[in-house]
N, CA and C atoms as a LAMMPS dump frame, in Angstrom:
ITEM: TIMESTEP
0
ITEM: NUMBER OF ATOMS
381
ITEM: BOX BOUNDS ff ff ff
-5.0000000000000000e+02 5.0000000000000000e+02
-5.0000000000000000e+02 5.0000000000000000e+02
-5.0000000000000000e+02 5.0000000000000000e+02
ITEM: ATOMS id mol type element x y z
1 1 1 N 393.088 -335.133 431.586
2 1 2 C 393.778 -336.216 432.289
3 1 3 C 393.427 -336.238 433.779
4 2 1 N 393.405 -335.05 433.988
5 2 2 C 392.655 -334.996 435.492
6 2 3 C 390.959 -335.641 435.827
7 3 1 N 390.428 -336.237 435.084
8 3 2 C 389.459 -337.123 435.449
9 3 3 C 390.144 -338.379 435.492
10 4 1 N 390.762 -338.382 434.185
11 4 2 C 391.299 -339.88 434.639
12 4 3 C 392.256 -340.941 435.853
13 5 1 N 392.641 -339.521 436.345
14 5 2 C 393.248 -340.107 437.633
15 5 3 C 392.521 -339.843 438.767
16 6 1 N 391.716 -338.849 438.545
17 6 2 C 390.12 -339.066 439.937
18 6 3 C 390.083 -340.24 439.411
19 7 1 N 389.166 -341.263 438.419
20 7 2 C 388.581 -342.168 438.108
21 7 3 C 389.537 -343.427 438.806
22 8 1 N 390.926 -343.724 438.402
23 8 2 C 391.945 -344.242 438.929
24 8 3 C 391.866 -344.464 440.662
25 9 1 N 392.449 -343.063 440.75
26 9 2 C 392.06 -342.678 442.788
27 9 3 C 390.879 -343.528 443.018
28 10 1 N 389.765 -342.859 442.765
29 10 2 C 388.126 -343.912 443.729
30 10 3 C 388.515 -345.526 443.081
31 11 1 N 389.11 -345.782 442.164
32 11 2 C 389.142 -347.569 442.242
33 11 3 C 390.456 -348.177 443.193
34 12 1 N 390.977 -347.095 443.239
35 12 2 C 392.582 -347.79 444.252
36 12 3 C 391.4 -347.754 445.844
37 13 1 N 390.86 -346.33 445.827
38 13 2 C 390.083 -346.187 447.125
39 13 3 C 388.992 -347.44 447.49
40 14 1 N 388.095 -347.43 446.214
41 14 2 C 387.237 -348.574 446.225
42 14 3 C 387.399 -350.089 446.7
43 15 1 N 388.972 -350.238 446.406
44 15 2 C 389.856 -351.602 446.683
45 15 3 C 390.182 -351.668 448.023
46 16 1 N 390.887 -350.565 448.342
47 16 2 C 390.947 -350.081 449.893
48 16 3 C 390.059 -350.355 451.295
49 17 1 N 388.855 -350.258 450.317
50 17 2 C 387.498 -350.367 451.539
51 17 3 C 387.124 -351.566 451.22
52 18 1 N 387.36 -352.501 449.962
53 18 2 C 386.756 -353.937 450.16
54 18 3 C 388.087 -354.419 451.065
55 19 1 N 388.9 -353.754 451.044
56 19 2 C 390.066 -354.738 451.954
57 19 3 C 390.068 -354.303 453.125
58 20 1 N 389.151 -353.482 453.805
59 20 2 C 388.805 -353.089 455.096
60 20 3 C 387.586 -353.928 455.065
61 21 1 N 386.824 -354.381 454.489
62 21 2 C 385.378 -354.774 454.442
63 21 3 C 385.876 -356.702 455.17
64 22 1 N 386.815 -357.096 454.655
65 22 2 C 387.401 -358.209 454.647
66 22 3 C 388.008 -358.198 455.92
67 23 1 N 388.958 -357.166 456.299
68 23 2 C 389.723 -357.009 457.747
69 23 3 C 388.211 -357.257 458.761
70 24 1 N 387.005 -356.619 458.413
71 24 2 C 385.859 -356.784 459.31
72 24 3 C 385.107 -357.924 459.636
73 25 1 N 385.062 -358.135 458.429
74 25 2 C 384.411 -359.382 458.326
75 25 3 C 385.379 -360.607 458.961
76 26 1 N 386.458 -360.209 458.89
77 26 2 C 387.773 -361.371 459.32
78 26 3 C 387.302 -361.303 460.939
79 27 1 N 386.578 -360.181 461.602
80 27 2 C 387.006 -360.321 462.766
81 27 3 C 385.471 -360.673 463.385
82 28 1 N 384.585 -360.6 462.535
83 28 2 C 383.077 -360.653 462.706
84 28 3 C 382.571 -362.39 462.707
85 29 1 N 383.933 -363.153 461.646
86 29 2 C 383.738 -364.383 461.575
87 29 3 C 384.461 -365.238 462.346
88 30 1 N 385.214 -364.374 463.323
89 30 2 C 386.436 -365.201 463.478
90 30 3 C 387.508 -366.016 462.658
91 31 1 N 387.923 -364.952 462
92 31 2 C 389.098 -366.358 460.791
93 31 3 C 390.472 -365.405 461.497
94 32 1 N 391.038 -366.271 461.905
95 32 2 C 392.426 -365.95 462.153
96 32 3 C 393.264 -365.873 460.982
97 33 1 N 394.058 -364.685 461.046
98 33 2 C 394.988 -364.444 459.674
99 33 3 C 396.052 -365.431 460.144
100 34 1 N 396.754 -366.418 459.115
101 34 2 C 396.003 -366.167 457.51
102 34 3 C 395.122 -366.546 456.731
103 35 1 N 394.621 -367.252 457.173
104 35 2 C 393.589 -368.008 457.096
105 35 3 C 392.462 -367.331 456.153
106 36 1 N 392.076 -368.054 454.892
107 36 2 C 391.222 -367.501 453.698
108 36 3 C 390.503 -368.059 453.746
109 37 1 N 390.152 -368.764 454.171
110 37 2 C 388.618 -369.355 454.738
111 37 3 C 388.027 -369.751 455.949
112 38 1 N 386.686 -370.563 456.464
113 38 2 C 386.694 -370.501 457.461
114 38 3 C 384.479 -370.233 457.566
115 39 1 N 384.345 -369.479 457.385
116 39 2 C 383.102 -368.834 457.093
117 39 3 C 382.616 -368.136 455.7
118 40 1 N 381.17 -368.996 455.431
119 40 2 C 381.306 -368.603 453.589
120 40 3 C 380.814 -367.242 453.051
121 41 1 N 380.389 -366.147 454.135
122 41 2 C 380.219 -364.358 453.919
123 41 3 C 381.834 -364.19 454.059
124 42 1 N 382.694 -364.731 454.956
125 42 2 C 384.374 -363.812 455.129
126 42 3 C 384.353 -364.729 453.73
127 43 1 N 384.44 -365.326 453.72
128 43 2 C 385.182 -365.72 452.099
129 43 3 C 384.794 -365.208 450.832
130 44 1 N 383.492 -364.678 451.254
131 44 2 C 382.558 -363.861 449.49
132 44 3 C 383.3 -361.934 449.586
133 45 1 N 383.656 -361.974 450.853
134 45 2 C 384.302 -360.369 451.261
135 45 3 C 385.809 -360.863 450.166
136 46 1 N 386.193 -361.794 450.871
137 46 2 C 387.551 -361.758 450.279
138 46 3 C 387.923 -361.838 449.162
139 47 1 N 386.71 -362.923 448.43
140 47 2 C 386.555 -363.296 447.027
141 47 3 C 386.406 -362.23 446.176
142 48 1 N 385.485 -361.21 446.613
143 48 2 C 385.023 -359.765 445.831
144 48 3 C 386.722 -358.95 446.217
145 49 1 N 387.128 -359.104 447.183
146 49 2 C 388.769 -357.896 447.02
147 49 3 C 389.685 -358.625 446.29
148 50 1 N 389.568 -359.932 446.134
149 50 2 C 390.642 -360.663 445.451
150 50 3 C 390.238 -360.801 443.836
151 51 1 N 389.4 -361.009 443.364
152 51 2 C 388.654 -360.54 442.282
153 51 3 C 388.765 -359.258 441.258
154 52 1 N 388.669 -358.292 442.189
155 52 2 C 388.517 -356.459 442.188
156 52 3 C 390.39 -356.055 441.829
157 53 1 N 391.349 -356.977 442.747
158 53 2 C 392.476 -356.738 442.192
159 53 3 C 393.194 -357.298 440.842
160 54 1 N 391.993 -358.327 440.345
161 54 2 C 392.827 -359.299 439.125
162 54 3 C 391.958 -358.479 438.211
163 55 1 N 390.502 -357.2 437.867
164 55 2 C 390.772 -356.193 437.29
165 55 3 C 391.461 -355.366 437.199
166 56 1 N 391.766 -354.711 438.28
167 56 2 C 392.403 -353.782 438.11
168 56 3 C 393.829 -353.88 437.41
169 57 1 N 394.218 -354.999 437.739
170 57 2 C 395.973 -354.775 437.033
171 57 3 C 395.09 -354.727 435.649
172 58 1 N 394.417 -354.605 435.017
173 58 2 C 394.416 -354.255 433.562
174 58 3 C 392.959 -352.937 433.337
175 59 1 N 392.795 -352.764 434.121
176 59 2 C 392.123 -351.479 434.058
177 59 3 C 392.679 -350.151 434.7
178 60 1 N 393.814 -350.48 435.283
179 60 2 C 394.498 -348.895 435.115
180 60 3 C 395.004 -348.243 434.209
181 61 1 N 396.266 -349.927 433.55
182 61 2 C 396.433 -348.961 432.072
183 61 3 C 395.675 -348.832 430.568
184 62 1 N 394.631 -350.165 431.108
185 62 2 C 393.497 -349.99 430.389
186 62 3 C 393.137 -348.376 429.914
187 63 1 N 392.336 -347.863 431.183
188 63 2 C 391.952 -346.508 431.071
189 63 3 C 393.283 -345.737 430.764
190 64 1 N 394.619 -345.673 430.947
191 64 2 C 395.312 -344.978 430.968
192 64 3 C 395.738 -344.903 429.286
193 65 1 N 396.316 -346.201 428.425
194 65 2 C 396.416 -346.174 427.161
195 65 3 C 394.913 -345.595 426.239
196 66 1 N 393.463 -346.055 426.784
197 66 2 C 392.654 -345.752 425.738
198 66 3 C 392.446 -344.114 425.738
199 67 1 N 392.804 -343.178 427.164
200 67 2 C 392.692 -341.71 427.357
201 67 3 C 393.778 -341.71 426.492
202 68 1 N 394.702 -342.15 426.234
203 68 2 C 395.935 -341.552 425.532
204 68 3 C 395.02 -341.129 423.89
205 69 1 N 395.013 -342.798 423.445
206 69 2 C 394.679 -342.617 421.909
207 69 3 C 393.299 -342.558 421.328
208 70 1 N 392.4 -342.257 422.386
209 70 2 C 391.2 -341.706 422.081
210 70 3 C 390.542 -340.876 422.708
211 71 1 N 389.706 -340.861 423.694
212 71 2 C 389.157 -339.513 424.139
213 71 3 C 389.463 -339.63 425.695
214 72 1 N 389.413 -338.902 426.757
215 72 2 C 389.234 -338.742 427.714
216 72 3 C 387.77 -339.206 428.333
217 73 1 N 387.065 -338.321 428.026
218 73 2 C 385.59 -338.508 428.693
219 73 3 C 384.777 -339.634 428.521
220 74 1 N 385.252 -340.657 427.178
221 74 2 C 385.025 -341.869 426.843
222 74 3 C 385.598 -342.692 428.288
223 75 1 N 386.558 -342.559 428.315
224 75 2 C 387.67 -343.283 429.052
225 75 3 C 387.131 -343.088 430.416
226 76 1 N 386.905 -342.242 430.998
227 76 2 C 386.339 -341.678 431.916
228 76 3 C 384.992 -342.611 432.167
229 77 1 N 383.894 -342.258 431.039
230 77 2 C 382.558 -343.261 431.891
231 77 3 C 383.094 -344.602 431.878
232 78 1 N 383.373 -344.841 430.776
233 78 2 C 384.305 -346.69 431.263
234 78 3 C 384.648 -346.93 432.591
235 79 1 N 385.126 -346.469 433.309
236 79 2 C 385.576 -346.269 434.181
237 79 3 C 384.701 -346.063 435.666
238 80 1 N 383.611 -345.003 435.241
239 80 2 C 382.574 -345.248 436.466
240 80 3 C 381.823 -346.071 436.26
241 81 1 N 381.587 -346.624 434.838
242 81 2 C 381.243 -347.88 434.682
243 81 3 C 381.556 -348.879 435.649
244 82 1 N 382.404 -349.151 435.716
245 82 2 C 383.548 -349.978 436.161
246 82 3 C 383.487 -350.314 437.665
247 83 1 N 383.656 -348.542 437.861
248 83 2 C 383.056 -348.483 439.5
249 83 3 C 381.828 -348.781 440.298
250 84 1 N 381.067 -348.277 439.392
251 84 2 C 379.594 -348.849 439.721
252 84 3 C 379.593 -350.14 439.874
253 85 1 N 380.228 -350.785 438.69
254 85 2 C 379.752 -352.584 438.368
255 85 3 C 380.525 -353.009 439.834
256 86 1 N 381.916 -353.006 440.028
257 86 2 C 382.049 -353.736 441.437
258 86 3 C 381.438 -352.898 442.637
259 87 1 N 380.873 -352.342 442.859
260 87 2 C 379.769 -352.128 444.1
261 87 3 C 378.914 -352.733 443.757
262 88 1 N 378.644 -352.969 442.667
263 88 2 C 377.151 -354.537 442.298
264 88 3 C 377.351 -355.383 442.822
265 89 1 N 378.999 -355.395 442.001
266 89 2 C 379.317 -357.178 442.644
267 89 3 C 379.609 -357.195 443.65
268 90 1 N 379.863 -356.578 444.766
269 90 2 C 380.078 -356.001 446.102
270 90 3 C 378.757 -356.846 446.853
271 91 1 N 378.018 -356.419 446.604
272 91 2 C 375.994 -356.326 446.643
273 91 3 C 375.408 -357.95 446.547
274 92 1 N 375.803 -357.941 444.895
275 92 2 C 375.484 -359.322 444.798
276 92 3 C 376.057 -360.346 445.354
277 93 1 N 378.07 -360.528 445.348
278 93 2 C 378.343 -361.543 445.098
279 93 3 C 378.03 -361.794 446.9
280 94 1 N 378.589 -361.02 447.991
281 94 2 C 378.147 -361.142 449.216
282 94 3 C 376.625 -361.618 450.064
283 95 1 N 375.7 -361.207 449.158
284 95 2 C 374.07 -361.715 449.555
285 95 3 C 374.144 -363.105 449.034
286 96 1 N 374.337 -362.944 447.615
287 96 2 C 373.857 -364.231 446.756
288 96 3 C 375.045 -364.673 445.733
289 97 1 N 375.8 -365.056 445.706
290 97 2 C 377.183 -365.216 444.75
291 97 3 C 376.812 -365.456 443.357
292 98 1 N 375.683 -366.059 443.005
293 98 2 C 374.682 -366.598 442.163
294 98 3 C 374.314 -365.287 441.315
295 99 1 N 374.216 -364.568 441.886
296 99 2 C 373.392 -363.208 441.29
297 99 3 C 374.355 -361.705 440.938
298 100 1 N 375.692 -362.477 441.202
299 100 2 C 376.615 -361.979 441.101
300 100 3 C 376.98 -361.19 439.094
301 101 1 N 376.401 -361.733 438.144
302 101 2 C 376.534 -361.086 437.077
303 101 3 C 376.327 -360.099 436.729
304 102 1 N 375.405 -359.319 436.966
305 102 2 C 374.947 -358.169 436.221
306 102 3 C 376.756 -357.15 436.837
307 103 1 N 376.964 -357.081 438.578
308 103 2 C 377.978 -356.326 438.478
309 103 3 C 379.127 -357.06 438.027
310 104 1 N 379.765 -358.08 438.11
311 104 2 C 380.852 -358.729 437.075
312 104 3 C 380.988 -358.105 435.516
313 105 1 N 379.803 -358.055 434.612
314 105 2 C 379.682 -357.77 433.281
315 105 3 C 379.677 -355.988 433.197
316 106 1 N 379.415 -355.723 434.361
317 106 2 C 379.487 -353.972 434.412
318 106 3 C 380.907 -353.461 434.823
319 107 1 N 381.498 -354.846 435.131
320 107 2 C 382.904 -353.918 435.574
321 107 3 C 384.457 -355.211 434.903
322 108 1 N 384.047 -355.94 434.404
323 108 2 C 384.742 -356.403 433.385
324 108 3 C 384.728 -355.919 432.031
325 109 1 N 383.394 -356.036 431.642
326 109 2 C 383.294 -355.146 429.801
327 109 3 C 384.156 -354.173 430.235
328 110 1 N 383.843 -352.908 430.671
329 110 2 C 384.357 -351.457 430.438
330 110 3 C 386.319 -352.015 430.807
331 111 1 N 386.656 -352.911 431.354
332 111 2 C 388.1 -352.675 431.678
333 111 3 C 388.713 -353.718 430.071
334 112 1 N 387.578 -354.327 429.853
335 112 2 C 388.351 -355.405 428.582
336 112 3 C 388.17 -354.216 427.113
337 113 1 N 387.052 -353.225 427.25
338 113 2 C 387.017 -352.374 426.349
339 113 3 C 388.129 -351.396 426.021
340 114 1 N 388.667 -351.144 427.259
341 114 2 C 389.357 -350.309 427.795
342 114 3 C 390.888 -350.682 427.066
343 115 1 N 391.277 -351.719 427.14
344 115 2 C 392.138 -352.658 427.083
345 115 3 C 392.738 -352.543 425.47
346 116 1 N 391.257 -352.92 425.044
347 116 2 C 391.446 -353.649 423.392
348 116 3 C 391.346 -351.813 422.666
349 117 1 N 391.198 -350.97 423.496
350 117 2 C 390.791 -350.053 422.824
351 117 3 C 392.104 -349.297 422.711
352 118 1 N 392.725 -349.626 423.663
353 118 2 C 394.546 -348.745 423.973
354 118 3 C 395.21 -349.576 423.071
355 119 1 N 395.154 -350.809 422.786
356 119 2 C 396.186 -351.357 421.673
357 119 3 C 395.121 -350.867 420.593
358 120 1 N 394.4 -351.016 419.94
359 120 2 C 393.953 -350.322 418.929
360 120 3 C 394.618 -349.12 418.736
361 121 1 N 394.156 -348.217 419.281
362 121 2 C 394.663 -347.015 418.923
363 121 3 C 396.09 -346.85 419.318
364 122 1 N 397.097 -347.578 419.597
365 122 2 C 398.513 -347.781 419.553
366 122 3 C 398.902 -348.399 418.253
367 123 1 N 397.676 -349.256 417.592
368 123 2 C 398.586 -349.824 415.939
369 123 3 C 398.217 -349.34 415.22
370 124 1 N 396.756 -348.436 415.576
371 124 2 C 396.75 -347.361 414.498
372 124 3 C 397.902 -345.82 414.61
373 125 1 N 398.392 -345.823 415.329
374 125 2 C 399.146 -345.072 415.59
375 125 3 C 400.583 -345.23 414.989
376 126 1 N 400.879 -346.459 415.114
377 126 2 C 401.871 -346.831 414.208
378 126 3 C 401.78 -347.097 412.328
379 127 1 N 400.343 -347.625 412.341
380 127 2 C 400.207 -347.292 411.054
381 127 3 C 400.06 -346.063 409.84
């Protein structure tokens, strides 16, 4: 279980620094808070932290139910999966928004796997 909450930790951390990445960029573009737009790099910063949080509400207990009813270390690369894919989309969606898939599909699959894999093994559990 102790990977799985390292794995947890670096994505709360990971979120942390796109929302510092955004505080920078807020001040690099001039956008006065509150203001969500304004300049279209502060808005691809913000887009990637605002994005990164509508995974995560389902990839914490994602990873947290599928470590329950199946393996750990499974659960675990899902997960740096996960991490890796939004530093892609980090990469991509900020240069080129366009080119933004490869990390989207690297860090959505592993949290929707994650997902379908904890109710699985919760109705097999009941069965």
């Amino acid at each position: 279980m102790e990977l799985i909450i390292i794995v947890i930790s670096l994505a709360l951390i990971e979120y942390i620094i796109f929302g510092m990445l955004v505080g920078k960029a807020r001040g690099d573009y001039n956008i006065e808070a509150p203001a969500t737009s304004g300049h279209p790099v502060f808005e691809r910063y913000y887009r990637v932290q605002e994005n990164t949080l509508e995974l995560l509400i389902y990839f914490i207990p994602g990873i947290l139910m599928f470590a329950h009813y199946w393996r750990d270390d499974i659960a675990v690369g899902l997960g740096v999966v996960f991490l890796v894919g939004r530093l892609i989309y980090l990469k991509e969606y900020v240069s080129e928004p366009k080119t933004r898939t490869l990390g989207f599909v690297l860090s959505f699959l592993p949290a929707v796997i994650l997902v379908i894999g904890g109710l699985v093994g919760a109705v097999m559990a009941l069965i």
